[in-house]
SEMI-63414 format. One record per atom (N, C-alpha, C): x, y, z. Coordinates in steps of 0.001 Angstrom, whole numbers, padded with zeros to 6 digits, always signed. Atoms other than C-alpha are relative to their C-alpha. Example, Ala and Ser with C-alpha at 12.3 -4.5 7.8 and 13.67 -1.06 7.14 Angstrom:
BEGIN
+000890-001190+000000
+012300-004500+007800
+000900+001200+000000
-000820-001190-000060
+013670-001060+007140
-000770+001090+000730
! end
This chain:
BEGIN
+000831-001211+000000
+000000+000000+000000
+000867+001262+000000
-000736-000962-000275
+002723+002368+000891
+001015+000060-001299
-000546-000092+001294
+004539+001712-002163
-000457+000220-001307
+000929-000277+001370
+001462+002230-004466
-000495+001697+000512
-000239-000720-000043
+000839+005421-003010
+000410+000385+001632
-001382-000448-001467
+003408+006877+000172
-001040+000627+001165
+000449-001320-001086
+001251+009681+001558
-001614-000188-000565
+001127+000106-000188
-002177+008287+000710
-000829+000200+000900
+000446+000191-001072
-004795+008323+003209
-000071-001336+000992
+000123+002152-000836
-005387+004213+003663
+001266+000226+000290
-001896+000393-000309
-001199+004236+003683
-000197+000491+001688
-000504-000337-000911
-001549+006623+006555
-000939-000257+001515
+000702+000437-000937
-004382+005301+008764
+000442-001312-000044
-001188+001244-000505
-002773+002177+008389
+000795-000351+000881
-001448-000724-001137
+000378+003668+009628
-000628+000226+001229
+000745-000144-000981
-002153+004553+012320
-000290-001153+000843
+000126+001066-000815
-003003+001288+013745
+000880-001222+000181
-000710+001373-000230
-000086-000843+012912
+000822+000758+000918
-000773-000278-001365
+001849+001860+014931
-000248+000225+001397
+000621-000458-001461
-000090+002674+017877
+000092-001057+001156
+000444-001325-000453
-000052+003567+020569
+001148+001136+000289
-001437-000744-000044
+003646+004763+019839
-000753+001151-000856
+000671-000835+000494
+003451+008109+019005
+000378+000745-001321
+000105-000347+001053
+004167+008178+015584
-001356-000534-000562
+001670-000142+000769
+000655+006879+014975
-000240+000671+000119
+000242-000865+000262
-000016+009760+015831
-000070+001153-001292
-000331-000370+001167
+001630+011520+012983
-000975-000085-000824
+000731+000116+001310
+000017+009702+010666
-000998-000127+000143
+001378-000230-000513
-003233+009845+012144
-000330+001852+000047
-000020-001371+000736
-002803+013905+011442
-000089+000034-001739
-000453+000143+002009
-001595+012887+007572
-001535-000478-000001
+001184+000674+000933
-004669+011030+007326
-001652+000873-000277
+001073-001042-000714
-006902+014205+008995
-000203+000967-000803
-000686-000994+000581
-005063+016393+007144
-000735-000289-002107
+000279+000397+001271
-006315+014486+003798
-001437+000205+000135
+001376+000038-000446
-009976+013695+004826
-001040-000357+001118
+000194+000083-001295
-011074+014707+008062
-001502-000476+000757
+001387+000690+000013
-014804+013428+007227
+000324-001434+000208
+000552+001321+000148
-013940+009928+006806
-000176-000820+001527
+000542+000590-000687
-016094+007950+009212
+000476-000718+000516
-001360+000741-000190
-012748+005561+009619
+000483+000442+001600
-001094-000919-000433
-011036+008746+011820
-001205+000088+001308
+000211-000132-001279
-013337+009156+014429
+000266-001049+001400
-001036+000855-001198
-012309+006358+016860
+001183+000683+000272
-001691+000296-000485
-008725+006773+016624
+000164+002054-000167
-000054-001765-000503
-009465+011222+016893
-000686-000541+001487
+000665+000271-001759
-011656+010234+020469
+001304-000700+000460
-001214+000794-000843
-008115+008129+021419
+000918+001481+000359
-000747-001264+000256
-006131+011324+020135
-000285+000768+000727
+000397-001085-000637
-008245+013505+021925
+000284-000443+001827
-000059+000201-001167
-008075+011731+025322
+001654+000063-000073
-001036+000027-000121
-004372+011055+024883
+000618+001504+000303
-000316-001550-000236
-003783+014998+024528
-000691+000467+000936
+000613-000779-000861
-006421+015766+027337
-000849+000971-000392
+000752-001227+000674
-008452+017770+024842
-001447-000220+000046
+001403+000654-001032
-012117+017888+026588
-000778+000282-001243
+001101-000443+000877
-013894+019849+023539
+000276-001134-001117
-000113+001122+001157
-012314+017144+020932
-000666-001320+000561
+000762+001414-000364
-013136+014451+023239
-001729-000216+000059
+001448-000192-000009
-016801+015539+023736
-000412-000333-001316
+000226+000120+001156
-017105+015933+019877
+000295-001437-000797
+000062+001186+000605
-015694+012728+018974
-000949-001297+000445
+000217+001029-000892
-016950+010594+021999
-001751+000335-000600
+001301-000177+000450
-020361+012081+020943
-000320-000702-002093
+000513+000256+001279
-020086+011020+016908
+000421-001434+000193
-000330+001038+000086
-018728+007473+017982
-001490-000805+000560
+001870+000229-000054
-022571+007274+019497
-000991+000378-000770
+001381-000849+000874
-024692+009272+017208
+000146-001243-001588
+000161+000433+001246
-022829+007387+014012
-000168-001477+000346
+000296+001044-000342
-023152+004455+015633
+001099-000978-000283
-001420+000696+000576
-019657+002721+015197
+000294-000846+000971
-000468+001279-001538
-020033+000159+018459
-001080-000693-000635
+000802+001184+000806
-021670-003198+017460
-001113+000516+001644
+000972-000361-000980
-024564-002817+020114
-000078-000469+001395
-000416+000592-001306
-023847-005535+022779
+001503+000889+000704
-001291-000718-000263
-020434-003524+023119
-000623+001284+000885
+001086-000825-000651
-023027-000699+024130
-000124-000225+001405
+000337+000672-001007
-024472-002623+026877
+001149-000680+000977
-001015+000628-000836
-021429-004010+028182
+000710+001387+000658
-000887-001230-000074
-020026-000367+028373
-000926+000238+001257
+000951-000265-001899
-022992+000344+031200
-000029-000974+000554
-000387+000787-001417
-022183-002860+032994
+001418+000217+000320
-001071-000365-000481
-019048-001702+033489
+000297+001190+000714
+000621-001523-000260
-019849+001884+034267
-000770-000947+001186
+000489+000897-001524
-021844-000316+037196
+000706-000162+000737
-001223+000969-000919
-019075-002322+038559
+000645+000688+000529
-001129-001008-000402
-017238+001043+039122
-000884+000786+001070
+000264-000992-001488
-017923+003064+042764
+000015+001669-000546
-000203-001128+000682
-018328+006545+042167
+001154+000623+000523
-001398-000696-000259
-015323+008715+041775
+000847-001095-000663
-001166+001290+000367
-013451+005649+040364
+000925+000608-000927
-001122-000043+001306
-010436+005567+038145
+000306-001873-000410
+000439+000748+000579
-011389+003005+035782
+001473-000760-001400
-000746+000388+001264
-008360+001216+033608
-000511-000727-000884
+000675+000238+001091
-009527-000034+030539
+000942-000721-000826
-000988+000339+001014
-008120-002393+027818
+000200+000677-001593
-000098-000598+000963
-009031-000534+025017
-001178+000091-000873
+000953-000540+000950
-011270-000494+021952
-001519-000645+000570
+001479+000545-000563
-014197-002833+023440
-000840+000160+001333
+000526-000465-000946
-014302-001243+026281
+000062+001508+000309
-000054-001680-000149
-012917+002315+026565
-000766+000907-000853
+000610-000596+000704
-014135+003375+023459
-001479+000204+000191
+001431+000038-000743
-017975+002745+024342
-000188+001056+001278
-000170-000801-001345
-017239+003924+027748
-000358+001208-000253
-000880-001267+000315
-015643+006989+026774
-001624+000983-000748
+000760-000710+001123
-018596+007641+023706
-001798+000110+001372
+001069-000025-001316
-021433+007166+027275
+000253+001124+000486
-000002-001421-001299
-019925+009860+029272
+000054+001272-001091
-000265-000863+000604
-019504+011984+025863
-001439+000124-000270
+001039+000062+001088
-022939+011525+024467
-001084-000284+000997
+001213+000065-001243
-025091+010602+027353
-000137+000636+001229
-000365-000592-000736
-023041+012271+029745
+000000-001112+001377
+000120+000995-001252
-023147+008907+031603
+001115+000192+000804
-001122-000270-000572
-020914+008766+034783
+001059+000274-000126
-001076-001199-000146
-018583+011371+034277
+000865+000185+001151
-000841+000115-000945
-017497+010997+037612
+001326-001357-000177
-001485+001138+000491
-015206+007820+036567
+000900+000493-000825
-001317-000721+000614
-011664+008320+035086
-000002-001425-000593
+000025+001547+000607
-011564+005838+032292
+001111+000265-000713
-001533-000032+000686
-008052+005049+031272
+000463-000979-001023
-000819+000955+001297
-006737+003231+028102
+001144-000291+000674
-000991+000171-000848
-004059+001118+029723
+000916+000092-001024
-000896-000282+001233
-002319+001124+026163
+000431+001343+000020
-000464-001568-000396
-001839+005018+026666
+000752+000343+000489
-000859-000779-000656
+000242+004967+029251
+001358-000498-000037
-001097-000406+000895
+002937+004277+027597
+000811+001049-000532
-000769-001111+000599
+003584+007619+026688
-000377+001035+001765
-000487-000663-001541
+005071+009684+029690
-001454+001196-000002
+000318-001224-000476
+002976+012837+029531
-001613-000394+000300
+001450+000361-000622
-000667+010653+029565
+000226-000627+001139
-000122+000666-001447
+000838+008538+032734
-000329+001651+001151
-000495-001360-000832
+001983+012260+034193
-001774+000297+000255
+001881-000017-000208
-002423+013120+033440
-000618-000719+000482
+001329+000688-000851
-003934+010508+034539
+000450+000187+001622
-000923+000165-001196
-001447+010315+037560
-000898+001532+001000
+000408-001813-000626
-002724+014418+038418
-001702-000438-000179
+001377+000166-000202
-006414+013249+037656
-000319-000739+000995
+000359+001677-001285
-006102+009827+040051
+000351+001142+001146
+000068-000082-001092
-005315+012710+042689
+001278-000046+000785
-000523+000645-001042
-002009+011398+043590
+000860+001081+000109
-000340-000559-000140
+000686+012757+045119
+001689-000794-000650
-001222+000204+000038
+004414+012360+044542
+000872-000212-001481
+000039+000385+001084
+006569+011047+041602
-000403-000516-000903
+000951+001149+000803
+004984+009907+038604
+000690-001441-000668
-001105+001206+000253
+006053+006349+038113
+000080-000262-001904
-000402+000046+000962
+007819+005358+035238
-000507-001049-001365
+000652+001117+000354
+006114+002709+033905
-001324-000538-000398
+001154+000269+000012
+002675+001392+032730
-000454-000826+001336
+000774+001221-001064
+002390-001526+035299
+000573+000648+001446
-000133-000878-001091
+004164+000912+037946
-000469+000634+000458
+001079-000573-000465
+001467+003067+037726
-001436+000044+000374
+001424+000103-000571
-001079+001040+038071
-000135-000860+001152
-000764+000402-001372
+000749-000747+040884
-000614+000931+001513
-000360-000880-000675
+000974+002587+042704
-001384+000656+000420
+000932-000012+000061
-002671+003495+042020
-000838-000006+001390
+000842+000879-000801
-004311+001582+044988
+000397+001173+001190
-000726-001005-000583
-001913+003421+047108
+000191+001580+000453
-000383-001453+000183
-001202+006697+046307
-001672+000867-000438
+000844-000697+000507
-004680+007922+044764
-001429-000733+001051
+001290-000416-001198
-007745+008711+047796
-001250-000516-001407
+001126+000542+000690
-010137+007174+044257
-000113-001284-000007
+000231+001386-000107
-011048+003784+044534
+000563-000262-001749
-000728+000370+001260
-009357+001766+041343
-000464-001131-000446
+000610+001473+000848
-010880-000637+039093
+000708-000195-001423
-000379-000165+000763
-009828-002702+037059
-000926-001112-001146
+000618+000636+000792
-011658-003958+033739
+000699-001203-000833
-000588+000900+000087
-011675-007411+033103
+000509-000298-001206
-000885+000517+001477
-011036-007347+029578
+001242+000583+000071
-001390+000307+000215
-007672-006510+030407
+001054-001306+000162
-000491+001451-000079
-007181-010041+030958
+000883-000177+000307
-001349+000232-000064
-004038-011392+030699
+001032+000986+000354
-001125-001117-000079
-002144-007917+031110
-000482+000419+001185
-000168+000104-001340
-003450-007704+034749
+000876-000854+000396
-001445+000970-001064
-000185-009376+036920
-000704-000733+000515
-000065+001031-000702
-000507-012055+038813
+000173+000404+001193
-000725-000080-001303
+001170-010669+041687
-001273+000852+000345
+001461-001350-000515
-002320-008331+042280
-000919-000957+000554
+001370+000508-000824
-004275-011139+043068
-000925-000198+000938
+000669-000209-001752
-004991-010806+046577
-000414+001138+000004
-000105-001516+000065
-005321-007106+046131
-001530+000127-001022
+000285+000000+001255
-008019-007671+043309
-001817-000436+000845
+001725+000379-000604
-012279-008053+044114
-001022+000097-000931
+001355-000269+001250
-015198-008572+041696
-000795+000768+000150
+001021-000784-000362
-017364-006088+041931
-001242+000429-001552
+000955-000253+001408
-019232-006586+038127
+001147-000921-000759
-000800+000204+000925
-017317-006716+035329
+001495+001127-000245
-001097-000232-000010
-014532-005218+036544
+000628-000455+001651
-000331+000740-001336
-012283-005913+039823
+000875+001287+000821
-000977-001248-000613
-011539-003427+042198
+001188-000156+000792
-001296+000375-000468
-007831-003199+043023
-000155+000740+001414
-000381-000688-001111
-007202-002609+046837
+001003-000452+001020
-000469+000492-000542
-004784-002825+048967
-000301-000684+001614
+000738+000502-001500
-006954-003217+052373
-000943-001013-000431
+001176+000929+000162
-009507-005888+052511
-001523+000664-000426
+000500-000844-000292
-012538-005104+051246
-001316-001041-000542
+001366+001072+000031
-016099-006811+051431
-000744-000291-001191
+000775-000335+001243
-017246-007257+047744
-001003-000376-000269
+001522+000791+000485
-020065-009519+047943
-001403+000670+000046
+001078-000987+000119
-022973-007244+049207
-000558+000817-001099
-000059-001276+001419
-022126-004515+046159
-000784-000945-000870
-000109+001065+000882
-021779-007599+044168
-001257-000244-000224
+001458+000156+000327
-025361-008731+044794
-000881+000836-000502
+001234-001510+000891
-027187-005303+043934
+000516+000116-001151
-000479+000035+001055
-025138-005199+041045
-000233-001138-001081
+000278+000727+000614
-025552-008384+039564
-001429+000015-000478
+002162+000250+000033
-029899-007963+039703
+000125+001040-001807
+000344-001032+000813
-029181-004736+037477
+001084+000300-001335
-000983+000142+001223
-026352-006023+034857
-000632-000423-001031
+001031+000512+001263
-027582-006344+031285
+000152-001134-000612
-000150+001344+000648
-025623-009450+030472
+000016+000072-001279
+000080+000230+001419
-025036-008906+026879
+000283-001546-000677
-000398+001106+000538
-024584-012226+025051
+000624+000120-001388
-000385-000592+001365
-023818-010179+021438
+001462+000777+000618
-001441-000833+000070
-020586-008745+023115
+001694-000378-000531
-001273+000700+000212
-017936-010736+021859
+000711-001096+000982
-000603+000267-000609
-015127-011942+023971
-000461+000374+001244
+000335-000198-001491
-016243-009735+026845
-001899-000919+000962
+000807+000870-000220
-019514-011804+027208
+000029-001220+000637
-000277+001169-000402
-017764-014391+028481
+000242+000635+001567
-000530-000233-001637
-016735-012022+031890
-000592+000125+000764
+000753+000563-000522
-019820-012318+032862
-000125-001513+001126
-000015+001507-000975
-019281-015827+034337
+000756-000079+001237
-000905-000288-001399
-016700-013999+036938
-000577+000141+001068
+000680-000468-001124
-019179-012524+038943
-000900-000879+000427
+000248+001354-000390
-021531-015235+038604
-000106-000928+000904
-000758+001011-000919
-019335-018108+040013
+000434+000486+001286
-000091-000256-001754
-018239-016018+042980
-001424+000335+000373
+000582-000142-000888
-021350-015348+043912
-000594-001633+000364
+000458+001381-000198
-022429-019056+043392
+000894-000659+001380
-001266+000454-001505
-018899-019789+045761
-000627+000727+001038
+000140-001033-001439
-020185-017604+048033
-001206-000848+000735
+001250+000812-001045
-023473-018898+048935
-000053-001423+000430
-000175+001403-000176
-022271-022556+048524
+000691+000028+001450
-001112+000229-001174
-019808-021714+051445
-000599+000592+001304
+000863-000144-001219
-022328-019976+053595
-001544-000822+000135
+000816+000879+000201
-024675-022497+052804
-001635+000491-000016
+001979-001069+000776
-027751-019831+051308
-000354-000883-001075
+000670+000512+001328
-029829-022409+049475
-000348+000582-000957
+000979-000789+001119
-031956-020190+048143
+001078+000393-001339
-000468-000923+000710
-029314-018122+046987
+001287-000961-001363
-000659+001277+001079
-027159-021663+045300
-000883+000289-001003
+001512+000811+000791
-030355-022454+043639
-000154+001330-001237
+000005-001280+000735
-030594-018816+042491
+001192+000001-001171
-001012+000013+000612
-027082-018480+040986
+000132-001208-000747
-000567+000870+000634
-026588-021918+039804
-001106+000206-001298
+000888-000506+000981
-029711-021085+037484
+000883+001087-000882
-000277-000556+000540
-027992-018253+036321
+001141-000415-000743
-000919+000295+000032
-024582-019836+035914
-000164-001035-001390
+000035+001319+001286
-026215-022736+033758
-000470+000659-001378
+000879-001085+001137
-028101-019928+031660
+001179+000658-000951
-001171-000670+000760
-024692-018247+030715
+000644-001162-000626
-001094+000536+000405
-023009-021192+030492
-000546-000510-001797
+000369+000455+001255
-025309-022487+027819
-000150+000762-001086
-000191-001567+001328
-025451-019196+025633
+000933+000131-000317
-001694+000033+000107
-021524-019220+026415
+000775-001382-001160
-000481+001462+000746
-021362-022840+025103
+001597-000372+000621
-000702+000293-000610
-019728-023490+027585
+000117-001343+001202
+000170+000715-000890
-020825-025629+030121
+000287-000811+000262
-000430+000870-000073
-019250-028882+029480
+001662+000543+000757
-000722-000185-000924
-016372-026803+030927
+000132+000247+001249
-000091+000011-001367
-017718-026001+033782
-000104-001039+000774
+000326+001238-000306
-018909-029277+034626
+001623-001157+000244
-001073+000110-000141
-015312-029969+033954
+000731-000003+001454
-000972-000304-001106
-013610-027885+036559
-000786+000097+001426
+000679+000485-001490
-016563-028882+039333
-000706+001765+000269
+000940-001035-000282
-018542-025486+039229
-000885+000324+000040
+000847+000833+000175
-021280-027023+037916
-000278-001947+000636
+000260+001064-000820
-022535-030102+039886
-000858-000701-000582
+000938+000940+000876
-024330-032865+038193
-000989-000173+001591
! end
């Protein structure tokens, strides 16, 4: 593509996503703006641009046409306000990225949904001067750490906002957080004190939409779930087994899943 034409637009939105979130995508995410700042392509990756720079009137404007033009498959929608749930108010919300931030992001632009959450692209902070912003938004005090997983380390700690973290970051949550880590929806709030999640957990779960059209994240549903199913199995709330395991078998079978659970004993013949 780049050899049929250099400074095209496709060449340079290209350049846009095979480089990102280094900040020469950037660049060429200008080249491509700079060519045709209509195309329907550019608004995502201008709402990234705009949060990355801290620019509230770009972010409003984009986060608002990524809802109006309708550029989220619809369960992605719905998953974006169970997550927006799972979060306490005041939160600072890390995020993995397009299936979740973006939505997010286009709620608090366009609906003006909880605005009080700080929803962070964890891919972002990568670049020193969005760690340095979010770091001054989370509140905190002291040096800003150097690092992506340093700063969200430090987080729990240093910033008076409660910290969640969304589960579709999957695999790029540590290991070493696990004790530190609590379901509270479809995301897990990082803390370093103990902290009671099941109560939340239950009012929350009545009023989650459960998408089944969300993709991958459809499946994180089954987190909250199973602990609450563990939970009542271990305080021995029939009702509340009986309750959950209903629900558990309901996902699992939409999930197409269930022969795994049955597997790893979560499901009980």
């Amino acid at each position: 593509m780049e050899a049929i034409d250099p400074q095209g637009f496709d060449t340079h939105l290209a350049g846009y996503h095979l480089l990102f979130p280094d900040q020469k995508a950037f660049g060429h995410l200008e080249a491509a703006v700079a060519q045709d700042a209509d195309r329907p392509e550019l608004i995502a990756p201008r709402l990234v641009s705009a949060v990355r720079s801290g620019d509230r009137v770009a972010f409003e404007r984009w986060g608002k046409a990524l809802k109006e033009k309708d550029h989220v498959a619809p369960g992605l929608w719905a998953a974006a306000k169970d997550l927006l749930l799972s979060v306490d108010q005041d939160g600072v919300l890390i995020t993995a990225g397009e299936m979740d931030a973006y939505p997010t992001w286009g709620l608090q632009a366009a609906s003006g949904e909880r605005r009080d959450v700080l929803v962070v692209d964890e891919r972002l902070l990568a670049d020193p001067a969005y760690r340095q912003r979010v770091w001054t938004d989370a509140r905190c005090v002291g040096p800003v750490p150097t690092s992506t997983e340093a700063l969200i380390a430090a987080l729990p700690g240093s910033s008076p906002r409660p910290v969640f973290l969304s589960m579709a970051l999957g695999g790029r949550i540590d290991p070493s957080w696990e004790d530190e880590l609590y379901v509270t929806g479809t995301a897990f709030r990082f803390s370093e004190t103990p902290f009671d999640n099941i109560p939340v957990l239950e009012m929350r779960w009545v009023d989650l939409k459960k998408p089944m059209d969300a993709g991958p994240l459809s499946r994180n549903y089954l987190v909250p779930a199973v602990v609450l199913l563990k939970h009542f199995r271990a305080v021995g709330d029939e009702a509340g087994v009986a309750r959950m395991e209903r629900s558990v078998r309901a996902l699992a079978q939409q999930l197409k899943v269930t022969n795994e659970l049955y597997r790893t004993g979560i499901l009980q013949h």
